[in-house]
N, C-alpha and C positions, 0 to 999 in steps of 0.2 A: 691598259686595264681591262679586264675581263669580265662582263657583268651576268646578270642573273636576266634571263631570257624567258620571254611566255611568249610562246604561240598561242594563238585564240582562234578555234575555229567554231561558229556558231552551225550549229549539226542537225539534220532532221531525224532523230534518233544516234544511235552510239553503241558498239559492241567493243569489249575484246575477251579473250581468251590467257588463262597464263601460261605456258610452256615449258618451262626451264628453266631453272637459278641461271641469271649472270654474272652475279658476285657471291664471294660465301658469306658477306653482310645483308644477302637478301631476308626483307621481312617476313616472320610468319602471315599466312594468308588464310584468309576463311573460307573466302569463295574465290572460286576458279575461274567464276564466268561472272559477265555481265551484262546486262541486255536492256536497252529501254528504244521504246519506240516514239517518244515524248524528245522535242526541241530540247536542246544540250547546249551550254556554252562549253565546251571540253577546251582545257587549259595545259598545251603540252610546256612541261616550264623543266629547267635545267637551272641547277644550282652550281655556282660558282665559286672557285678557291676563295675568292675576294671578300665572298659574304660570309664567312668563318670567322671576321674580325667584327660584324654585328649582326649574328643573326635575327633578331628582334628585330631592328632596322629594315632588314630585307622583306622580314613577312610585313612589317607594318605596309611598306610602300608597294609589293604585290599585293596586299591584300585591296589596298586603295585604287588601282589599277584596273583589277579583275569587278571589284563593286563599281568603279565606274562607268566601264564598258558591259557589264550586267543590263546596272539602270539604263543605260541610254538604248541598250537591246529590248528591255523587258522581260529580259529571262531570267528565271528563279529556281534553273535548274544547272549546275556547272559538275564537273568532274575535272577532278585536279590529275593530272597523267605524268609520270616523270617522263623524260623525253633527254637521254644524255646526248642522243647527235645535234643538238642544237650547241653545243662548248665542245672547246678539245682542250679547255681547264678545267674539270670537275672539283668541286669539294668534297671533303672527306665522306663516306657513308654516314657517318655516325651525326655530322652534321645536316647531311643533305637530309637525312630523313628527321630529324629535330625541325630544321624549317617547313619540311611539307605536313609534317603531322601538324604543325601549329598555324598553317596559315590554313589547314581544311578547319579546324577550331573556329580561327577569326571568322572563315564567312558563313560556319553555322551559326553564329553568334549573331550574325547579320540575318537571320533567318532565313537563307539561304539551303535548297538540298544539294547538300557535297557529298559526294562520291568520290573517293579518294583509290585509286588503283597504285598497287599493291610496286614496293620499291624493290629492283635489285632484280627482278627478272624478266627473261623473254617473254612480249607475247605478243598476239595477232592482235588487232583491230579495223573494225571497219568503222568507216566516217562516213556523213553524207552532207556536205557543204550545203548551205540553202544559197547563195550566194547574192547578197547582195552587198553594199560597198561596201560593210562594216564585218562581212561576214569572217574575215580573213586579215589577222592581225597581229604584227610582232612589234613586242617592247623589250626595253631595255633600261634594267634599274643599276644604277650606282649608287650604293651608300658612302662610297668615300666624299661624294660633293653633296652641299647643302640641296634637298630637294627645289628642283624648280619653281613647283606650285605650293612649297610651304610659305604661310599667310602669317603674318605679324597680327598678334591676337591682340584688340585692345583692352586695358585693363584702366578701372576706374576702381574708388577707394569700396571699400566693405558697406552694405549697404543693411538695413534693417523691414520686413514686409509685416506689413501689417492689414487688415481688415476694416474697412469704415462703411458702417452700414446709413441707410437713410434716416432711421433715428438717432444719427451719430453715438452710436456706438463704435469704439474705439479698440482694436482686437490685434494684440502682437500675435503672431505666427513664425513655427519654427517647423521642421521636419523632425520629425522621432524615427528613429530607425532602430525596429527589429528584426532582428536577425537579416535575411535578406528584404522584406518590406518596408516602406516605408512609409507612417502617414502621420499627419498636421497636427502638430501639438501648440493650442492655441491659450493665451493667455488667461480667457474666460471662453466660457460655453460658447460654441459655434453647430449648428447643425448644418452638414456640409451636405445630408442628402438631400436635402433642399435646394441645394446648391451646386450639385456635384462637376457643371465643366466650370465654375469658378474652383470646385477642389482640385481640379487635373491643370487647371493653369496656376494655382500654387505650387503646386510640386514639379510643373515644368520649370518655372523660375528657381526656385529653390534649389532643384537639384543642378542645372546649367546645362542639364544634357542635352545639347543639338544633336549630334549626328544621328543622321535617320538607321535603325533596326530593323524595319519592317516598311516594307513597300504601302504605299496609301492609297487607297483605291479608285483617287480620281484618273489615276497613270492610263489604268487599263481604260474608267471612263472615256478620258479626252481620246481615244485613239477609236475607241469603237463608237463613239460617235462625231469623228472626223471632224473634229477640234484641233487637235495639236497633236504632234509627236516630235522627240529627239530627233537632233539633225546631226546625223553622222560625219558630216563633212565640217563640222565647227566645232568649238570650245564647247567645252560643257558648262550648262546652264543657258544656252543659245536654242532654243526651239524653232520649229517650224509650223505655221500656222493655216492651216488649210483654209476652203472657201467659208465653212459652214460655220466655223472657229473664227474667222476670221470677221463675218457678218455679226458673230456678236460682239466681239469685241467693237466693234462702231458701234452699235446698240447701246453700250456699256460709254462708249466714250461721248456718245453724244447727249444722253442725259447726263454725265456731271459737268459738262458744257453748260450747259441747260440751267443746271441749277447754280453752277458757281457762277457764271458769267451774266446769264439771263434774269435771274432771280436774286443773286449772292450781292452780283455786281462790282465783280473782280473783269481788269482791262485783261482782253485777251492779250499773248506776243508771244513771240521765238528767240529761241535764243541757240547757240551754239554747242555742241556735244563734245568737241575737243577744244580744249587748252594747252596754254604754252608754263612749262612748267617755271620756266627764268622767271616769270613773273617775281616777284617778292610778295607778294599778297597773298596768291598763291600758292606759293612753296610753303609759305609760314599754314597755312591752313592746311594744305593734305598733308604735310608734312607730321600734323598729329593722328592722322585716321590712315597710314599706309594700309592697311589690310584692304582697301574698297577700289585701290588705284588698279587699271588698263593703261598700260604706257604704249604709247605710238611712236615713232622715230621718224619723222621726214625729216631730210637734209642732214642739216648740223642740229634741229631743237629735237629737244626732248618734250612732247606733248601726252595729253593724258584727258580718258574720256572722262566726261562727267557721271559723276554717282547719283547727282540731282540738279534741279535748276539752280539752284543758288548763284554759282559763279556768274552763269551768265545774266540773271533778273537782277542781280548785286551792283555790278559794273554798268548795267542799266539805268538803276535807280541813281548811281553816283553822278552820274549823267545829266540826271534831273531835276530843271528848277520846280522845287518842293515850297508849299508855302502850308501852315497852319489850317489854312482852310480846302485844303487836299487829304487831310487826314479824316480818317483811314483811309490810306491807299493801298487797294488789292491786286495784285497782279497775277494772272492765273497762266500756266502752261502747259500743255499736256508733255510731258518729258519723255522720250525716249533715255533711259540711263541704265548706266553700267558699272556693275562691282564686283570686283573679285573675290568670290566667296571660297570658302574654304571647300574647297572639294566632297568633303564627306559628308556638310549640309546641303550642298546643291542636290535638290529632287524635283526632277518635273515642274509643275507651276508654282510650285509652295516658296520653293527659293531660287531664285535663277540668278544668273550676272549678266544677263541684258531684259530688260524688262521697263514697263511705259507705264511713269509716272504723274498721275496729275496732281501737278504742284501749283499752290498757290501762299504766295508770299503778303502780307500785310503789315506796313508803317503804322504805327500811332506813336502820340508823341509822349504820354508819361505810363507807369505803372497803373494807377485807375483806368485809364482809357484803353490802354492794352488788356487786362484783365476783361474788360467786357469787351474785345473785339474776339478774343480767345474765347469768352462764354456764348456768343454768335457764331463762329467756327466750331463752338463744340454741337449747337442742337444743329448745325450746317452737316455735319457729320453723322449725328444722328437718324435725320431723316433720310439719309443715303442710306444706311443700315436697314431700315425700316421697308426702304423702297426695294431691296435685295431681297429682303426677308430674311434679315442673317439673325441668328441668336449669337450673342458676343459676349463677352466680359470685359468691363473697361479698370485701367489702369494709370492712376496717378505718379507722377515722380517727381520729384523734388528735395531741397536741402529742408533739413527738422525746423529751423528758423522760420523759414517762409511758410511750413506746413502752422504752425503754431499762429501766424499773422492772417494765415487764411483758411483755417480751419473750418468756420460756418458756411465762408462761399461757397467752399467744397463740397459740404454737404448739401447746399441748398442745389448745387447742382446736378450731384447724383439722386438725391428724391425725386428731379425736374422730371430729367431724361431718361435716366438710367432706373432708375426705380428699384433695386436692389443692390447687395454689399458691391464694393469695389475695392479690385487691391491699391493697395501705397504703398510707395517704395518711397525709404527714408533716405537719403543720405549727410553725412556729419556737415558738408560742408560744399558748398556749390564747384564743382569739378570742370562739367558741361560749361558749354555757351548757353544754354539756356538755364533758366531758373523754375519752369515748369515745363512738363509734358504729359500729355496723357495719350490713350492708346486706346481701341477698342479690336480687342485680341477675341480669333477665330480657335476655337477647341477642336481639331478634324478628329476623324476616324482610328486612327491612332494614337490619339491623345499628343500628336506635337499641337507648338499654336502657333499662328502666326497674328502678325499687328497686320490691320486694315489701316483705320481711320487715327493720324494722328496729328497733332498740334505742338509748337515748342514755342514757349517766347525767348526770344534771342536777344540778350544784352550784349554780344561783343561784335555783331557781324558791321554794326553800321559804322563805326568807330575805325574797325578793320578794314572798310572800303572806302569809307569816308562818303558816307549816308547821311546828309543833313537836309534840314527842313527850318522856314525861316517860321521864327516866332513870331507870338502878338509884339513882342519887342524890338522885332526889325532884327532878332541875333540868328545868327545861326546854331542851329542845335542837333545832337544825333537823334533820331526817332529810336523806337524799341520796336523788333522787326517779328513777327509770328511766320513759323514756317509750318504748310499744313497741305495732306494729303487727305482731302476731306473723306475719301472714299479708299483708298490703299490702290496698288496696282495694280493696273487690269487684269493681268494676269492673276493673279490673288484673287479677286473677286470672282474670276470664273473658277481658281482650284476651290473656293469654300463652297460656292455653289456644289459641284459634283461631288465632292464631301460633305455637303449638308444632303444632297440627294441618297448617296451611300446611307446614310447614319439611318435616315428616313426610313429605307428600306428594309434595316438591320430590325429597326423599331414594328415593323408590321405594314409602316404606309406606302404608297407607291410613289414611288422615286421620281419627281419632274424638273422641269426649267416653269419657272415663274415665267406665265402666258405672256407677258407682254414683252419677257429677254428671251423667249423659245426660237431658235431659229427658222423655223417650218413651225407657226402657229395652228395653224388647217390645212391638213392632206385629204384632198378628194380622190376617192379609189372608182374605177370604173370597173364593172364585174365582168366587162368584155370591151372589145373591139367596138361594138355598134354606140356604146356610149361616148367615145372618146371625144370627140366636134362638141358633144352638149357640158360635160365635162369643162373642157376648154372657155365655153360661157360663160361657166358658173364661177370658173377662176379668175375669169377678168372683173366680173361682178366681187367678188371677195377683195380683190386688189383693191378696186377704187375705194373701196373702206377703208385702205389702209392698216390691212390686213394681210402679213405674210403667208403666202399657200402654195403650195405645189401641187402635180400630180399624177397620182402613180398609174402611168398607163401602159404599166409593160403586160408583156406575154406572162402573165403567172396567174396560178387559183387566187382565189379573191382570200382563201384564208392565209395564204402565203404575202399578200401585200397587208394584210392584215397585222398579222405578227410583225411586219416588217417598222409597221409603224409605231409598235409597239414598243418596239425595241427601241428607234430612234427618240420615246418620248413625247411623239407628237399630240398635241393638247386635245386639238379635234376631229375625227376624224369623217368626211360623211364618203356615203357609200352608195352609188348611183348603179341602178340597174334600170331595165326597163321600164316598171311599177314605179320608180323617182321619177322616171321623165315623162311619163304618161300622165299623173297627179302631180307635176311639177315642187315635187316636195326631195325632202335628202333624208336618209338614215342616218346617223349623229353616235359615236360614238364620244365619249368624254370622259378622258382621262381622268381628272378630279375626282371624281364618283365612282368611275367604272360603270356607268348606265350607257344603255342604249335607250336611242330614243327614234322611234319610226315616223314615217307622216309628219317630220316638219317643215314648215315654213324657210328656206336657205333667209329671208330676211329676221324671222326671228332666231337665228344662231346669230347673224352677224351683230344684229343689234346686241345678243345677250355677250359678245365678243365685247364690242363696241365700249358697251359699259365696265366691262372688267379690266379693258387697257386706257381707260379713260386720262388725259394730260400725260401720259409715255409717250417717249420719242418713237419714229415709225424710221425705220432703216430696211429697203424695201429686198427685196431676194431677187439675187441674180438670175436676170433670165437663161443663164446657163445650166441654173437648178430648177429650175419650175417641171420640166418633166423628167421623171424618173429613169426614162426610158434611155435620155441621152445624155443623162447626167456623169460622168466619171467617177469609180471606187478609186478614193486614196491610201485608203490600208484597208489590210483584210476584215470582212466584216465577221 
């Protein structure tokens, strides 16, 4: 069988020239020449006899291809190039150029600049490989076999959204669609400009659109400030996490440590990331959510990575003699986990299918009791929002039945915390293992959203593993189990971050990392050589605060480490020359404000530090970053 072939060469520019008809079905052409000196993904692809019997099929699955290897590039600029020495089975003309005109469609559509060179003739081209491991790449599509990476979508019954504001108001919502627009057609008066990322995450629901269109601006963030980037040598949605990305993420994982364990007073443990699938507990459970499964093959079993802690905190707790007076029992994990997401939603940190969950599971033993251990998980959650700085929209769900029995809770709980309207999601009839859930969903730069912080009380898991807890009776009984990611995953919490940084800057303000998750809190610049030894003082003074700082002692003008820091975000910045060390004082630059400030005190910055990160966890910077000098670039700055 003969398939449809792309070569992918990622290019430092791109030319060619046209020549001469090679067939008499060559396309009319407009221009002759082409020429860009701008990175290229050029896409030399060959249509095959095979793909005649769906062409649709073929463009869907090149187009999915080419956007994958796109985003994991970072490039927004491709040329689609016919290239027939790649088959010595071609398809018809009349087909080949039906598939190429339409799959240059699909990835404008993607927002994408395609550049489509011209079918049926000779011509010259020059290439310039950039060469690194991805740079250089052949695929091969067959539509006669079911796609590989096509994901079983899951489906649950028709559901109903509606609006409940703090003075319970109660507010059905629909989509109106005009002509191509579409906006919220609501039962009674709603003023949505008051409201508007509550209106952009009603119409995300509504409409169901996940696949990402348009690139979101944390992508370039995490890379130019040496966070994260695509790891070419792995599955997609598998990232790689640099030093500086990396230190926040501890940052991040050690305060909801902090608060779920220290504060919350959930038991720390581990648990396992593969399963055996023979189990029968098991199987009967993934077996309704296939789209999330990673299957492993050792030996003779069939094993499979976890999506969350559940399986393993589950067989845990089954484990355990449970008494009346243990309830509620919290059990917290920071989870490494994996799902298989559908391809054309996986983007950079927003959605991935390896990504570190902290999950925290809770027993109580009736309905009452679990309701308020879920209303403690929800301000639990809260305050993690709070502590980020996130603005969010929170989202209720559940069956009409139980919304009708707990209608006031509800509301008394969004006037608590939430302080304005909240969506609900209806549905006829309990589908889920759980009977409630809620969500506090991130509105990014492009208007997708993602859920951070969420809660489910679970009526069937403990029954399902055989979960009991002895009563005041002396019986054995099943507890009612809350599953709850107080905080969303880590990775999540850094893509909102550089998405709420983005939006910030869109809006006029200047773009930061909240002082006390900035990776490099205070960079000290030394205006020369002769400062660099007092410099060094002033850093280990800054450190023993408990203060991250580096600093920038390379060979460059002082406005050039200036801007540098700038760029990087850094909160403080001082700036030592001579006149600093002679009046033992620092220049202070500060981000916040944009003021400088001359002639201060280095104890009066740290203490005004001091107070800003006051009860934040300290996760201290590698001494392999602290000078600038001998620090390593991990991508191009």
């Amino acid at each position: 069988m003969k398939l449809l072939k792309l070569l992918s060469i990622h290019s430092n520019g791109f030319s060619y020239e046209v020549k001469q008809k090679a067939t008499k079905d060559a396309e009319e052409i407009e221009y002759e020449q082409y020429e860009t000196s701008e990175r290229v993904l050029v896409i030399f692809i060959s249509v095959e006899n095979s793909d005649e019997k769906n062409p649709e099929m073929a463009v869907r699955q090149a187009s999915e291809k080419i956007h994958e290897l796109a985003d994991e590039l970072g490039e927004s600029n491709i040329v689609i190039y016919p290239y027939a020495h790649l088959s010595s089975q071609l398809a018809s003309p009349g087909t080949a150029k039906q598939i190429l005109k339409r799959l240059s469609e699909l990835l404008s559509e993607k927002e994408y600049t395609v550049v489509r060179s011209p079918f049926g003739w000779y011509k010259a081209f020059n290439v310039n490989c950039i060469g690194h491991p991805r740079a250089e790449t052949l695929r091969a599509i067959d539509i006669t076999q079911k796609e590989k990476e096509e994901i079983v979508v899951e489906e649950h019954p028709p559901s109903d959204f509606y609006i409940l504001t703090p003075d319970n108001q109660f507010i059905k919502v629909e989509i109106k669609v005009d002509g191509e627009s579409k906006n919220l057609k609501t039962s009674i008066p709603f003023n949505f400009k008051e409201h508007e990322n509550l209106r952009d995450f009603l119409l995300y629901e509504l409409a169901k659109e996940r696949e990402e269109k348009s690139k979101p601006p944390h992508i370039a963030l995490m890379k130019r400030h040496e966070l994260a980037d695509y790891e070419p040598g792995a599955d997609p949605g598998n990232m790689r996490w640099y030093a500086k990305g990396t230190t926040l993420r501890h940052i991040i994982e050690e305060h909801v440590y902090n608060k779920v364990v220290n504060e919350f007073g959930a038991l720390p443990l581990d648990t396992p990331i593969m399963y055996d699938l023979e189990n029968p507990v098991l199987r009967q459970q993934v077996s309704r959510f296939p789209a999330r499964q990673y299957r492993v093959h050792s030996g003779d079993k069939e094993l499979f990575l976890r999506y969350a802690s559940d399986f393993g905190q589950f067989f845990l707790l089954a484990d355990t003699t449970l008494s009346y007076k243990n309830l509620p029992l919290r059990i917290y994990e920071l989870a490494p986990s994996f799902r298989r997401e559908k391809r054309g939603e996986v983007v950079a940190l927003r959605r991935l299918r390896a990504f570190t969950m902290p999950d925290l599971h809770a027993c109580a033993a009736d309905i009452p009791s679990v309701l308020q251990e879920f209303e403690e998980q929800y301000f639990l959650a809260a305050s993690l929002m709070d502590d980020f700085d996130f603005d969010y929209e929170a989202a209720f769900r559940m069956s009409k039945e139980f919304f009708e029995e707990h209608r006031d809770w509800l509301v008394t709980l969004i006037a608590q915390a939430l302080k304005k309207p909240a969506l609900i999601e209806l549905f006829p009839d309990r589908y889920f293992y759980w009977i409630l859930k809620f969500e506090f969903n991130f509105v990014d730069f492009v208007k997708k959203v993602a859920a951070l912080s969420t809660v489910q009380i679970d009526v069937e898991s403990a029954k399902r593993y055989d979960i009991t807890y002895v009563n005041e009776k002396g019986e054995k009984v099943y507890p009612i189990i809350t599953h709850s990611s107080p905080s969303g995953a880590v990775e999540r919490i850094v893509y909102a971050m550089l998405e709420g940084a983005a939006i910030d800057s869109k809006k006029g303000k200047t773009p930061m990392f909240p002082l006390w998750l900035a990776p490099t809190q205070v960079r000290i610049i030394s205006i020369s050589d002769r400062q660099v030894s007092y410099c060094e003082e002033l850093m280990h003074k800054v450190e023993r605060e408990h203060i991250r700082v580096d600093l920038d002692d390379r060979d460059e003008t002082l406005s050039k480490k200036i801007r540098q820091a700038e760029r990087e975000w850094i909160s403080y910045i001082l700036v030592i020359g001579d006149n600093e060390i002679e009046n033992q004082t620092v220049s202070v630059r500060t981000r916040a404000d944009g003021k400088t400030r001359k002639d201060i005190a280095l104890d009066t910055v740290i203490q005004e530090i001091a107070s800003l990160i006051k009860g934040k966890v300290f996760v201290p910077l590698s001494p392999s970053l602290k000078r600038l000098s001998r620090r390593p670039t991990f991508v191009s700055m």
